[in-house]
PDB file of N, CA, C and O in Angstrom, chain B, residues numbered from 101:
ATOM      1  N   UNK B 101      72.133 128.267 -58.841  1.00  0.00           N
ATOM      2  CA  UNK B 101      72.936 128.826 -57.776  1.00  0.00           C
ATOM      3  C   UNK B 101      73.253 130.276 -58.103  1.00  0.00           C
ATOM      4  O   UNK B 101      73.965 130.529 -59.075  1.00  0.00           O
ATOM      5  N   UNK B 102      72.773 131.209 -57.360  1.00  0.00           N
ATOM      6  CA  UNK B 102      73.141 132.524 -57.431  1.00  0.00           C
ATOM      7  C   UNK B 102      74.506 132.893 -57.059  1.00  0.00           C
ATOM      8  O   UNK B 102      74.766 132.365 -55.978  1.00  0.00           O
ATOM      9  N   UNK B 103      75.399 133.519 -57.468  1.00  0.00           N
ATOM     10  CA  UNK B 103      76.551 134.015 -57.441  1.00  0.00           C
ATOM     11  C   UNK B 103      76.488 135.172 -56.219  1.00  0.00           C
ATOM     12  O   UNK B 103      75.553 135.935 -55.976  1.00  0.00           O
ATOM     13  N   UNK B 104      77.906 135.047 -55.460  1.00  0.00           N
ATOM     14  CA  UNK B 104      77.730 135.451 -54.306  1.00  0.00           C
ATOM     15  C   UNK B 104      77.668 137.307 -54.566  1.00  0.00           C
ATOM     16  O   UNK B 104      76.752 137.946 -54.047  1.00  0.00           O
ATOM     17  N   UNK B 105      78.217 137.663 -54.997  1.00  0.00           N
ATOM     18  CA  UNK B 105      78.422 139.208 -55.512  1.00  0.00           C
ATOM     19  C   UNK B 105      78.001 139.646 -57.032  1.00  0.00           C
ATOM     20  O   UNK B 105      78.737 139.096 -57.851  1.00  0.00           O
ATOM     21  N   UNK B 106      77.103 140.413 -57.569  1.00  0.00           N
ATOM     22  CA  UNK B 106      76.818 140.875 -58.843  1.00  0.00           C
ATOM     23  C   UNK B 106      77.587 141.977 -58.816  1.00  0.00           C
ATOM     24  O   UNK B 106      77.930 142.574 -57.795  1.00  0.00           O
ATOM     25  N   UNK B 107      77.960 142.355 -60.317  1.00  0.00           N
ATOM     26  CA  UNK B 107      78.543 143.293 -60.914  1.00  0.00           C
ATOM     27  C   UNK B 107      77.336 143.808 -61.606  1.00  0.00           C
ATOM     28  O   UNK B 107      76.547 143.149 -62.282  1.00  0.00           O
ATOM     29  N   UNK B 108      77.281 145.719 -61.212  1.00  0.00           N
ATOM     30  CA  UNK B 108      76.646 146.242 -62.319  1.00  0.00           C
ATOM     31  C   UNK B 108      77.307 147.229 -63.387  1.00  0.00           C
ATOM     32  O   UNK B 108      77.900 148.288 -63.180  1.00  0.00           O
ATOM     33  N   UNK B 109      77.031 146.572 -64.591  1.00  0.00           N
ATOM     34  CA  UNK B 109      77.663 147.875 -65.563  1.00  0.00           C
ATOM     35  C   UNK B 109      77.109 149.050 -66.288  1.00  0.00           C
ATOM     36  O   UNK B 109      76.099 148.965 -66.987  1.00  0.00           O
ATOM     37  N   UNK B 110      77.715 150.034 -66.130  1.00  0.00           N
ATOM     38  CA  UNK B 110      77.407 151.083 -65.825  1.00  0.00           C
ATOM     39  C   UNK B 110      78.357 151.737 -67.020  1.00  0.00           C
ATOM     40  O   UNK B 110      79.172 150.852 -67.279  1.00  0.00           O
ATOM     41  N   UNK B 111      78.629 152.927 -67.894  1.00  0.00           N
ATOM     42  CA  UNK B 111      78.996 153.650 -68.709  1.00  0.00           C
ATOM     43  C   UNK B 111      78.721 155.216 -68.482  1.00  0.00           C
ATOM     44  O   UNK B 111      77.623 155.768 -68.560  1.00  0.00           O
ATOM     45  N   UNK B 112      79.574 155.626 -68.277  1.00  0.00           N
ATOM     46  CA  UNK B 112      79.540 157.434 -68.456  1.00  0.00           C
ATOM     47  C   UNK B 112      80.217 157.913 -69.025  1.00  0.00           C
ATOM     48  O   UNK B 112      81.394 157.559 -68.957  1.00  0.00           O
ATOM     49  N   UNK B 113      79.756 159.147 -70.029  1.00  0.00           N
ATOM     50  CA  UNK B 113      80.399 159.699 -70.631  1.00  0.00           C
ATOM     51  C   UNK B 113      81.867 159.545 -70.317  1.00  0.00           C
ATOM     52  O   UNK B 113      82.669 158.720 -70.757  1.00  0.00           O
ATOM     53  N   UNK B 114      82.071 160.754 -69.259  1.00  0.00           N
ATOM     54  CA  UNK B 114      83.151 161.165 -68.943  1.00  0.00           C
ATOM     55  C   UNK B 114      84.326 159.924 -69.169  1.00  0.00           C
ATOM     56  O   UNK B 114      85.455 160.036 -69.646  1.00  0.00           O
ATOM     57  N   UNK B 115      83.794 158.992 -68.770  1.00  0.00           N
ATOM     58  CA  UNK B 115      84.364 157.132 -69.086  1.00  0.00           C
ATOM     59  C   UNK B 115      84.568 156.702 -69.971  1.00  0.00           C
ATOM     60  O   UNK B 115      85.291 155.708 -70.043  1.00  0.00           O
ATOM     61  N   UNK B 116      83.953 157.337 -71.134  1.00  0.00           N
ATOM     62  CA  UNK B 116      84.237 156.540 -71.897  1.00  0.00           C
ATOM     63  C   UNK B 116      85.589 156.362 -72.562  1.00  0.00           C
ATOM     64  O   UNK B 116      85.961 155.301 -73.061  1.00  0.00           O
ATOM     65  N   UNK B 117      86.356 157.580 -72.527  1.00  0.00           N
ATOM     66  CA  UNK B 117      87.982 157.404 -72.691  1.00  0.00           C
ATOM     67  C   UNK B 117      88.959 157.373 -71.848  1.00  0.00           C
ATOM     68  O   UNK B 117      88.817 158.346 -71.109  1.00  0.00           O
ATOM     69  N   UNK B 118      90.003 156.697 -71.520  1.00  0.00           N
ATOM     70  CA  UNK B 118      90.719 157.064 -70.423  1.00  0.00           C
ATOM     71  C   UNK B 118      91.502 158.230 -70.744  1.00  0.00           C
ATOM     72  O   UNK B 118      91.963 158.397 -71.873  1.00  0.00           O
ATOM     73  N   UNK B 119      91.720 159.268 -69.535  1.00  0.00           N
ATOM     74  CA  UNK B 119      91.910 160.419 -69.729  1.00  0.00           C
ATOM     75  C   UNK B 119      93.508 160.127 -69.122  1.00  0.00           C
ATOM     76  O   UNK B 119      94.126 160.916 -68.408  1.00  0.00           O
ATOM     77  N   UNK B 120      94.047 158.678 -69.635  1.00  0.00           N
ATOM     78  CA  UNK B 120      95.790 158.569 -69.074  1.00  0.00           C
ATOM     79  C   UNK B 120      95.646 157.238 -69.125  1.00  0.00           C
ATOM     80  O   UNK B 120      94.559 156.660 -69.111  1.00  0.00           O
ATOM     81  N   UNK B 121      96.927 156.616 -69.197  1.00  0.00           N
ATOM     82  CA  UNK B 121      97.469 154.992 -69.314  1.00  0.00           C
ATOM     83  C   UNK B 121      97.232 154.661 -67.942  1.00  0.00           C
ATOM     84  O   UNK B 121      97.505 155.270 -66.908  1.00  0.00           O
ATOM     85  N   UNK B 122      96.519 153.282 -68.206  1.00  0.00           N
ATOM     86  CA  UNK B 122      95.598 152.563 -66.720  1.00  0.00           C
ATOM     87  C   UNK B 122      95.704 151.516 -67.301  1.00  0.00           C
ATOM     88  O   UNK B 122      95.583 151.202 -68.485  1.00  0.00           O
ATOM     89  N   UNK B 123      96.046 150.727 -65.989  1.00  0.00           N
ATOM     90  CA  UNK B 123      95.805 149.226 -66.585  1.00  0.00           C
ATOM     91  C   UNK B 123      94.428 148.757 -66.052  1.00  0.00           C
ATOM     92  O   UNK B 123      93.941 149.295 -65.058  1.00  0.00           O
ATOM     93  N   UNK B 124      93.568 147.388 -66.952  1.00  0.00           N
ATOM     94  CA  UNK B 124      92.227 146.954 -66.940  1.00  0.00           C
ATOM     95  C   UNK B 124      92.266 146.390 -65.243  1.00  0.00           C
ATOM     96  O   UNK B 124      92.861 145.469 -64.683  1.00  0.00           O
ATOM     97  N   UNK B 125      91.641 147.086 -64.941  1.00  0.00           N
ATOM     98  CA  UNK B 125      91.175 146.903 -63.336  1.00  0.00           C
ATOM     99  C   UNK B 125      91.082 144.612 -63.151  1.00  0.00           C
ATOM    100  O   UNK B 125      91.755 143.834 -62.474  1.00  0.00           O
ATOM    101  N   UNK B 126      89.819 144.369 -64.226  1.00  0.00           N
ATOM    102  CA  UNK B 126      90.021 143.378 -64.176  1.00  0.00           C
ATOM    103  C   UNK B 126      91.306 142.137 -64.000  1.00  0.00           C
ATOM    104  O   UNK B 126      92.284 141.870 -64.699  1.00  0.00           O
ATOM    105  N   UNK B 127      90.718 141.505 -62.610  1.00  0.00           N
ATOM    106  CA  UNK B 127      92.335 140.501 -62.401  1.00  0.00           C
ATOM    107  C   UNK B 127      92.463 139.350 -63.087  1.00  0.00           C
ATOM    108  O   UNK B 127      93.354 138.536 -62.846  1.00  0.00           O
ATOM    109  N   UNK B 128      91.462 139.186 -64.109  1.00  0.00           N
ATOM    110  CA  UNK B 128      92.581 138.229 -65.162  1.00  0.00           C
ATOM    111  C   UNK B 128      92.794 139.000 -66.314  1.00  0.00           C
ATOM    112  O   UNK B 128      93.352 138.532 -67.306  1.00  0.00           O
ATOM    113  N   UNK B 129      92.363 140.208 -66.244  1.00  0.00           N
ATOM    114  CA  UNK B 129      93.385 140.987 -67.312  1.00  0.00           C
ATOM    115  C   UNK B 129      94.488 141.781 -67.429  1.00  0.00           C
ATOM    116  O   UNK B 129      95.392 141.480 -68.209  1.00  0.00           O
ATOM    117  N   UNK B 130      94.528 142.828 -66.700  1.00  0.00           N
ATOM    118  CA  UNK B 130      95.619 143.773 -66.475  1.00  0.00           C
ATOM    119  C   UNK B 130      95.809 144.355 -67.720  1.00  0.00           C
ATOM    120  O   UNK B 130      96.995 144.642 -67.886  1.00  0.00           O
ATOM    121  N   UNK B 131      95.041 144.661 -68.731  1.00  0.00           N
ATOM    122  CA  UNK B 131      95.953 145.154 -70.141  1.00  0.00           C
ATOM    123  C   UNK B 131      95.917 146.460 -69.717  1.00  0.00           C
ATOM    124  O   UNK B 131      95.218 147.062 -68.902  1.00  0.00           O
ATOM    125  N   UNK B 132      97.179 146.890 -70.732  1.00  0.00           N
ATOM    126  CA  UNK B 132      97.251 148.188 -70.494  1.00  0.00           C
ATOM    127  C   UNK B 132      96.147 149.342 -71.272  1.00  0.00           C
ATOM    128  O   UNK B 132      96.106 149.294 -72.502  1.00  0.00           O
ATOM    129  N   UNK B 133      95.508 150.081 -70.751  1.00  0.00           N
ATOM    130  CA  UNK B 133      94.501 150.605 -71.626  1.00  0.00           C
ATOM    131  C   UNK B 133      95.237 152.091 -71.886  1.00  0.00           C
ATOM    132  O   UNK B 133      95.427 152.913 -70.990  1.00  0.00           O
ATOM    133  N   UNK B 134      95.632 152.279 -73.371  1.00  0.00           N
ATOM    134  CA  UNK B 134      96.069 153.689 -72.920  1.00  0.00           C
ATOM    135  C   UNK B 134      95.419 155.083 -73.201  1.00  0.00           C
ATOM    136  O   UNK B 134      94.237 155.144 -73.537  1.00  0.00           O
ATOM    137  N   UNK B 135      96.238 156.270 -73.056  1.00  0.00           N
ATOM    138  CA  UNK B 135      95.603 157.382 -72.997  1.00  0.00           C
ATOM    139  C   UNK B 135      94.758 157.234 -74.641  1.00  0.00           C
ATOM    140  O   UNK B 135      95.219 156.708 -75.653  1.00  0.00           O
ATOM    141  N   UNK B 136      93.560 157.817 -74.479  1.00  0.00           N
ATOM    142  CA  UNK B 136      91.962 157.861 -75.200  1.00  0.00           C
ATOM    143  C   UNK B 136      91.651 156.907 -75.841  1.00  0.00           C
ATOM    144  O   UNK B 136      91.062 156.998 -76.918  1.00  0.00           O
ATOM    145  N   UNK B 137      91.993 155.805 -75.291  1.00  0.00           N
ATOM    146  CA  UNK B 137      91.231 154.462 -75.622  1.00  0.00           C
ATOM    147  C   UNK B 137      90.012 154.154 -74.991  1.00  0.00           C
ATOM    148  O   UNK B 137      89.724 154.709 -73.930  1.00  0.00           O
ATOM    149  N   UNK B 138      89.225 153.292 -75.547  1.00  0.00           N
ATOM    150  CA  UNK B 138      87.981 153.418 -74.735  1.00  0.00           C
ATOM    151  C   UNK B 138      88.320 152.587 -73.448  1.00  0.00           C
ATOM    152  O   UNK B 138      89.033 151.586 -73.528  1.00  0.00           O
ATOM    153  N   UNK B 139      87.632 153.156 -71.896  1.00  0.00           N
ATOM    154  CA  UNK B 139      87.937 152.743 -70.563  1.00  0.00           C
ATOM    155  C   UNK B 139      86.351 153.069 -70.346  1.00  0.00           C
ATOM    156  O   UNK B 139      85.603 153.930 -70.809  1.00  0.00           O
ATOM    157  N   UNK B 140      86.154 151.808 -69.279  1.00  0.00           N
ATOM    158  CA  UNK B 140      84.362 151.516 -69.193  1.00  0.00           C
ATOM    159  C   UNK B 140      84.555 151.494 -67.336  1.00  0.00           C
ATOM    160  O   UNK B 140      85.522 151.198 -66.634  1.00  0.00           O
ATOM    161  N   UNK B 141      83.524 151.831 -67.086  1.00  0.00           N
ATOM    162  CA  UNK B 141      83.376 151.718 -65.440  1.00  0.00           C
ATOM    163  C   UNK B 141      82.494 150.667 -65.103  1.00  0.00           C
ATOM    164  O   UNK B 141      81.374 150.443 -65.561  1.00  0.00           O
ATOM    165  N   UNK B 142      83.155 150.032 -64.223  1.00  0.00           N
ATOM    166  CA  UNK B 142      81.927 148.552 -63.869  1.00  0.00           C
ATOM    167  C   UNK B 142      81.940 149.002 -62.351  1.00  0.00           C
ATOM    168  O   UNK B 142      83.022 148.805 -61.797  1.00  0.00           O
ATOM    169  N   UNK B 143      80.857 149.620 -61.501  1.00  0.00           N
ATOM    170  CA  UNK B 143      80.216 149.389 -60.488  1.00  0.00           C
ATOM    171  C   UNK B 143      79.720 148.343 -59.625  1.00  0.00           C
ATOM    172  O   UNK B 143      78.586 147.907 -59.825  1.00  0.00           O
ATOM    173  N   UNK B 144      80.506 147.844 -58.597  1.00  0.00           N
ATOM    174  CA  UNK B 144      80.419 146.446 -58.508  1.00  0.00           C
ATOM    175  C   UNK B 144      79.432 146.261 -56.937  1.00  0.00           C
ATOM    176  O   UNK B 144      79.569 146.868 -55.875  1.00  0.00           O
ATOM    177  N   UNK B 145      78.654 145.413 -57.239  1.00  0.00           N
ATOM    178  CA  UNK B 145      76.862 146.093 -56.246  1.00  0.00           C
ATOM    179  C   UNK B 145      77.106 146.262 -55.063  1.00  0.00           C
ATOM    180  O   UNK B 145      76.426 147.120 -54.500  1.00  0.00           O
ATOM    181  N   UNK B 146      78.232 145.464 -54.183  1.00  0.00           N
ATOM    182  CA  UNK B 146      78.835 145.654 -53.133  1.00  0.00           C
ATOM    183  C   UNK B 146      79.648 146.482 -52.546  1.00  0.00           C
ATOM    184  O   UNK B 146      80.862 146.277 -52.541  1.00  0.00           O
ATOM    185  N   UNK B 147      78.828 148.021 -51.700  1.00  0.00           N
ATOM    186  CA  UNK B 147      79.393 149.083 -51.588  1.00  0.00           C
ATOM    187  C   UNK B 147      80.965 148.597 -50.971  1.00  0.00           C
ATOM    188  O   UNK B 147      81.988 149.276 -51.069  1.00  0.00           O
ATOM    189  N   UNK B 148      80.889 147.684 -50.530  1.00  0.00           N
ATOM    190  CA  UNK B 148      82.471 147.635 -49.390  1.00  0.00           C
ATOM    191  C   UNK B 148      83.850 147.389 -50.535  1.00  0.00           C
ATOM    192  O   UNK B 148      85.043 147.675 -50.433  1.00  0.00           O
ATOM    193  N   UNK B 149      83.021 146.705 -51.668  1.00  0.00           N
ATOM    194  CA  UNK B 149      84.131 146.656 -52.864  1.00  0.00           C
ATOM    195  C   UNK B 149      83.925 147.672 -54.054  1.00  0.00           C
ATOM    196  O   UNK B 149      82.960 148.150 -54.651  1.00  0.00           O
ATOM    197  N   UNK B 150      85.503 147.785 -54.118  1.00  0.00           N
ATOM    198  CA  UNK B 150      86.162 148.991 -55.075  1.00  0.00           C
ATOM    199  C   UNK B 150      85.771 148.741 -56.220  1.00  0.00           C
ATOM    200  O   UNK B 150      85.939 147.561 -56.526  1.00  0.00           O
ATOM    201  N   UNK B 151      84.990 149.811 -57.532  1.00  0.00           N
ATOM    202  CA  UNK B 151      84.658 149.581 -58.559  1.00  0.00           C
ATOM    203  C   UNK B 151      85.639 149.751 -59.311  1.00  0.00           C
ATOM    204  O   UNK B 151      86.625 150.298 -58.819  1.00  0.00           O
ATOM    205  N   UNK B 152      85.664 149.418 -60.452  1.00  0.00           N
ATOM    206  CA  UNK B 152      87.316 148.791 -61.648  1.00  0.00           C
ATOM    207  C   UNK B 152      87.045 149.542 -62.889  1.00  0.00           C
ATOM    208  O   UNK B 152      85.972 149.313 -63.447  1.00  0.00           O
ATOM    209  N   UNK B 153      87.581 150.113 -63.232  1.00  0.00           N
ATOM    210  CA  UNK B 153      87.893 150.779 -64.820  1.00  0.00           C
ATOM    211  C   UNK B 153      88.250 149.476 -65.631  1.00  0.00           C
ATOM    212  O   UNK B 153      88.921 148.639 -65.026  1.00  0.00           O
ATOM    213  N   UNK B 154      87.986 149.282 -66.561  1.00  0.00           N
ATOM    214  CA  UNK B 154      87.717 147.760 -67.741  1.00  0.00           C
ATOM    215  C   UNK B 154      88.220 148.129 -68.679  1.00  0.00           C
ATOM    216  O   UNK B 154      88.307 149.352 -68.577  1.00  0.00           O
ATOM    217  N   UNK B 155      88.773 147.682 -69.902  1.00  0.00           N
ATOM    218  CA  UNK B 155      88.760 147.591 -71.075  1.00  0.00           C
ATOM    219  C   UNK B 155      88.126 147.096 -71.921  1.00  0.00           C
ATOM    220  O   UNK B 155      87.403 146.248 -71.399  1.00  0.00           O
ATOM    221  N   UNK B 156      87.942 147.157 -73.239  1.00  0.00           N
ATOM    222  CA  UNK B 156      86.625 147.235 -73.830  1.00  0.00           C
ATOM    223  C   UNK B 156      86.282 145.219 -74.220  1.00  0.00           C
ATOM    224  O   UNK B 156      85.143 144.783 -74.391  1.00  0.00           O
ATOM    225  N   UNK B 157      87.371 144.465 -74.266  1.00  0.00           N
ATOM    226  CA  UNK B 157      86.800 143.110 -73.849  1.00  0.00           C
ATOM    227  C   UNK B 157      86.637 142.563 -72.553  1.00  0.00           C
ATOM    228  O   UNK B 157      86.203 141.469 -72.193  1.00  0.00           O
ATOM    229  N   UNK B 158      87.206 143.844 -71.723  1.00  0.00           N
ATOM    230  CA  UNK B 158      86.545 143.390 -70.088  1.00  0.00           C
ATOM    231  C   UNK B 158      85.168 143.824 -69.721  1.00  0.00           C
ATOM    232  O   UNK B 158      84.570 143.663 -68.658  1.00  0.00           O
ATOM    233  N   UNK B 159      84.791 144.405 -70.819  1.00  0.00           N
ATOM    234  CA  UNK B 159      84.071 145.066 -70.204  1.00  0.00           C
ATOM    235  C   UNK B 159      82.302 144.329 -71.266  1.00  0.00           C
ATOM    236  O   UNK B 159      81.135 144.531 -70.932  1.00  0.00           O
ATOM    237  N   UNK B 160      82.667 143.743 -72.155  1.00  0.00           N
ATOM    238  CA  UNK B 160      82.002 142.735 -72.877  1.00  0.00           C
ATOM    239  C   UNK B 160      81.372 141.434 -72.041  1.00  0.00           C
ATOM    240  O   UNK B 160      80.228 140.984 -71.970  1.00  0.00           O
ATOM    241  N   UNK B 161      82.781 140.993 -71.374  1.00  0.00           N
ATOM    242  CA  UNK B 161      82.641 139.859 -70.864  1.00  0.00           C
ATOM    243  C   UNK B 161      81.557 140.084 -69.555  1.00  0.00           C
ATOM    244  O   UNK B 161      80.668 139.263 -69.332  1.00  0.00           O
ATOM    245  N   UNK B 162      81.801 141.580 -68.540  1.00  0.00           N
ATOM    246  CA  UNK B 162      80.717 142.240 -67.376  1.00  0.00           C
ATOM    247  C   UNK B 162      79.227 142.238 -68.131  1.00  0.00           C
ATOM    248  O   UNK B 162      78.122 141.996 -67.646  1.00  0.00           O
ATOM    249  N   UNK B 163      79.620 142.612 -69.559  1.00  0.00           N
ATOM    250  CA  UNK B 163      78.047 142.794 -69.990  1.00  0.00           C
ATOM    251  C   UNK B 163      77.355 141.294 -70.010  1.00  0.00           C
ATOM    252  O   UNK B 163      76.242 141.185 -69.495  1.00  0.00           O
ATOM    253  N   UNK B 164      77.889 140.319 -70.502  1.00  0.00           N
ATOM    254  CA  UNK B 164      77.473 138.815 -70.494  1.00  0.00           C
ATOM    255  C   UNK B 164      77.672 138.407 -69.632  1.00  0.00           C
ATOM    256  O   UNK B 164      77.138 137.298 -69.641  1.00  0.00           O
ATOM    257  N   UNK B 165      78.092 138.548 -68.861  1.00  0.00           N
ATOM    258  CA  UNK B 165      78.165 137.612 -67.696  1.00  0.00           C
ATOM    259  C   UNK B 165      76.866 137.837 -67.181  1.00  0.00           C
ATOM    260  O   UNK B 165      76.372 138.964 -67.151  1.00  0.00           O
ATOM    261  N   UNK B 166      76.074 136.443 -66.622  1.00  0.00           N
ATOM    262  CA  UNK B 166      74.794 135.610 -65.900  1.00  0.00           C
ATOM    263  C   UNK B 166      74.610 136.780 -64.944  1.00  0.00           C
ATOM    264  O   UNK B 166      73.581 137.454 -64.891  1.00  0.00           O
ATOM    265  N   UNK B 167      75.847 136.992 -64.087  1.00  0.00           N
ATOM    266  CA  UNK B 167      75.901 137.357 -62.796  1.00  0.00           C
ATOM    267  C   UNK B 167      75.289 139.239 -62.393  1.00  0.00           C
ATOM    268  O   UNK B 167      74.942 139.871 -61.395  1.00  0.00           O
ATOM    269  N   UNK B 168      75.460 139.486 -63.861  1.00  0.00           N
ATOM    270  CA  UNK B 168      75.531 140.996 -64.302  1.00  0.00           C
ATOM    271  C   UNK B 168      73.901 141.355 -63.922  1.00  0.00           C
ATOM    272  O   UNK B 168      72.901 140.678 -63.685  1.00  0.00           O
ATOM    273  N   UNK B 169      74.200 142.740 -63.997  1.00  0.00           N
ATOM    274  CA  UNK B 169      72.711 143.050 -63.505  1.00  0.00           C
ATOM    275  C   UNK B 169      72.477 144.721 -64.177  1.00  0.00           C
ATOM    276  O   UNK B 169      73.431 145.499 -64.168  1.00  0.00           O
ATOM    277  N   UNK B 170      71.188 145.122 -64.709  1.00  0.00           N
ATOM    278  CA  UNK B 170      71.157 146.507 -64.797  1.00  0.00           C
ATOM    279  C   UNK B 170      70.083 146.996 -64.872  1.00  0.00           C
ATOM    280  O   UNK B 170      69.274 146.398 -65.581  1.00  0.00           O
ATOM    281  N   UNK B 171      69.601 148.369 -64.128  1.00  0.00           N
ATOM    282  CA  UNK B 171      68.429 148.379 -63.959  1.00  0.00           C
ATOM    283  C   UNK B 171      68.085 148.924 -65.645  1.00  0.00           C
ATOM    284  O   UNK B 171      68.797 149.261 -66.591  1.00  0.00           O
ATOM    285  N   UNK B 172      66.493 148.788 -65.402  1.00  0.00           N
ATOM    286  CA  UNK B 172      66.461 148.960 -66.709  1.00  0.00           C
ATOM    287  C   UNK B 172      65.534 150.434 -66.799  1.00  0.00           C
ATOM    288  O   UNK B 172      64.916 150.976 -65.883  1.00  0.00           O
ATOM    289  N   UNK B 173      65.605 150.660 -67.540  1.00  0.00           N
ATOM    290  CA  UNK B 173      65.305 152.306 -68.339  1.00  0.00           C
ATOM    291  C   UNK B 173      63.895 152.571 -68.189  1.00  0.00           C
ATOM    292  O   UNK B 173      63.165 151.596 -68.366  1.00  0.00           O
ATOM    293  N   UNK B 174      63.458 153.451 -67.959  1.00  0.00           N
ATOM    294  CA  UNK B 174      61.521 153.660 -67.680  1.00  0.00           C
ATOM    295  C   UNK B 174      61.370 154.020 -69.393  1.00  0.00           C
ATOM    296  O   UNK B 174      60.221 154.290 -69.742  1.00  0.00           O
ATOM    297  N   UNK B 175      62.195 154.038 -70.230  1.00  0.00           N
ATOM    298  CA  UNK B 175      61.294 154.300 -71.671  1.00  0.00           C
ATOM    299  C   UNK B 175      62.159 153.103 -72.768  1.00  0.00           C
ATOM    300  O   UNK B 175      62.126 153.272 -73.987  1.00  0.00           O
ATOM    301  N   UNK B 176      62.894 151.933 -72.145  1.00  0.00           N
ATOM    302  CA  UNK B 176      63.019 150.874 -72.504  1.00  0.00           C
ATOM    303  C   UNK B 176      64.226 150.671 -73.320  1.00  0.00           C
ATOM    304  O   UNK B 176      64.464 149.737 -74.086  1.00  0.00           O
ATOM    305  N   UNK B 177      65.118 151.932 -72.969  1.00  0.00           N
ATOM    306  CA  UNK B 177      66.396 152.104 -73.799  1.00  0.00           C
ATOM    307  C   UNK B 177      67.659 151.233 -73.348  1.00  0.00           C
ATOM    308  O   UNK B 177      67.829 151.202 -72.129  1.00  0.00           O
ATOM    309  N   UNK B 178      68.296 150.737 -73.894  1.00  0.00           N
ATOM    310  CA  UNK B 178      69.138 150.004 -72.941  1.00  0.00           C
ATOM    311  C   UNK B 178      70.079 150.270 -73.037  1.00  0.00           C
ATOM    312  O   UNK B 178      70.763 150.427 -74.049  1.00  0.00           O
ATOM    313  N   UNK B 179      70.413 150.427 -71.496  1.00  0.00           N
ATOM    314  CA  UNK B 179      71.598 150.845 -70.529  1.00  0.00           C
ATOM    315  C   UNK B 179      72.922 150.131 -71.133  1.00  0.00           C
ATOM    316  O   UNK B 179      74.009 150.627 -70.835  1.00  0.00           O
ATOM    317  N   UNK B 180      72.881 149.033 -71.935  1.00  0.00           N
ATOM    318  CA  UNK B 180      74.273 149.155 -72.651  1.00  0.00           C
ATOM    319  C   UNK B 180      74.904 149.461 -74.055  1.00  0.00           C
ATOM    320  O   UNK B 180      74.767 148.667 -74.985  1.00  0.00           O
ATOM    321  N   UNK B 181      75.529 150.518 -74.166  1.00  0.00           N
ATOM    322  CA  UNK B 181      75.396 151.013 -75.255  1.00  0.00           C
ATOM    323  C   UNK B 181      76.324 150.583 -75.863  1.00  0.00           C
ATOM    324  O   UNK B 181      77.373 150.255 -75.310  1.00  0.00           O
ATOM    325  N   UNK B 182      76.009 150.459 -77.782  1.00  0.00           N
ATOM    326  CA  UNK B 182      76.841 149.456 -78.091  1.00  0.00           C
ATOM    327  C   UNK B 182      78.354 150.414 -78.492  1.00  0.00           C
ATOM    328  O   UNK B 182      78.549 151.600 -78.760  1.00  0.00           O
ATOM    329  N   UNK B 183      79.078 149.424 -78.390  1.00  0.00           N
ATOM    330  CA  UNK B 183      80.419 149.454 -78.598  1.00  0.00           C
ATOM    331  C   UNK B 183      80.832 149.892 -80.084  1.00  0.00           C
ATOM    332  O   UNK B 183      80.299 149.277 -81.007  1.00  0.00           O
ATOM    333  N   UNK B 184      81.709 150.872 -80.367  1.00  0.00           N
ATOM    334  CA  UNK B 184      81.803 151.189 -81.626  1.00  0.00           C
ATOM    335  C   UNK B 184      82.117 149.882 -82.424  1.00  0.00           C
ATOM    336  O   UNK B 184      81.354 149.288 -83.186  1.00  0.00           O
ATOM    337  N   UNK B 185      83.320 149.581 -82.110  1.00  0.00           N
ATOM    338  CA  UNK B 185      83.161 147.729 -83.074  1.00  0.00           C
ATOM    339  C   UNK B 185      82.141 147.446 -83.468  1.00  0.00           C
ATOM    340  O   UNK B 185      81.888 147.445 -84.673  1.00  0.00           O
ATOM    341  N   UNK B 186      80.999 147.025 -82.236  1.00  0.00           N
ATOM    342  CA  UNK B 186      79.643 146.496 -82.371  1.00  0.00           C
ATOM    343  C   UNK B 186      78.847 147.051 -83.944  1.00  0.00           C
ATOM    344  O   UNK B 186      78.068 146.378 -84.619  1.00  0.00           O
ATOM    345  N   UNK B 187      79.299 148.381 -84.219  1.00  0.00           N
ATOM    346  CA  UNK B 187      78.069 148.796 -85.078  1.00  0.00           C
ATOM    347  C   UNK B 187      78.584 148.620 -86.341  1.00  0.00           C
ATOM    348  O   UNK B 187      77.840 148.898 -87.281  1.00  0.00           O
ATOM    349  N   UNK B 188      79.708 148.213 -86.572  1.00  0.00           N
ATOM    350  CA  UNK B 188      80.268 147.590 -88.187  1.00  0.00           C
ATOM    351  C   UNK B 188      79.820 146.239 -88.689  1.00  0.00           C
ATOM    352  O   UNK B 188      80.205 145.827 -89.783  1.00  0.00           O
TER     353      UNK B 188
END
């Protein structure tokens, strides 16, 4: 069963810190993300819905999730880049 709406995740620079205290867009999270913590942009495929600023285990869970989608790179690099945690 395909899921009615995909999320794509997406990372930009400019994103990668929040540039001010935001809470995680995600609605079962709400944490507070604060000023220059890492803040991730999830692009969500359905232009009519609002894309969400994440925090960095919201934004884990967009990367695993089934439902997720991303195009992929013409020289095979992948579009999700790892997470500083990730590389310890």
């Amino acid at each position: 069963m395909q899921a009615s709406s995909q999320d794509l995740v997406m990372q930009f620079t400019e994103d990668a810190f929040a540039k001010e205290d935001r809470i995680c867009q995600r609605s079962k999270c709400k944490v507070l993300i604060q000023k220059g913590d890492p803040c991730h942009y999830v692009a969500v495929y359905n232009p009519a819905q609002p894309s969400k600023f994440v925090c960095v285990e919201c934004y884990r869970w967009y990367k695993n999730k089934p439902a997720t989608t991303a195009r992929a790179h013409p020289q095979g690099i992948s579009v999700f880049p790892p997470l500083p945690s990730d590389l310890n």
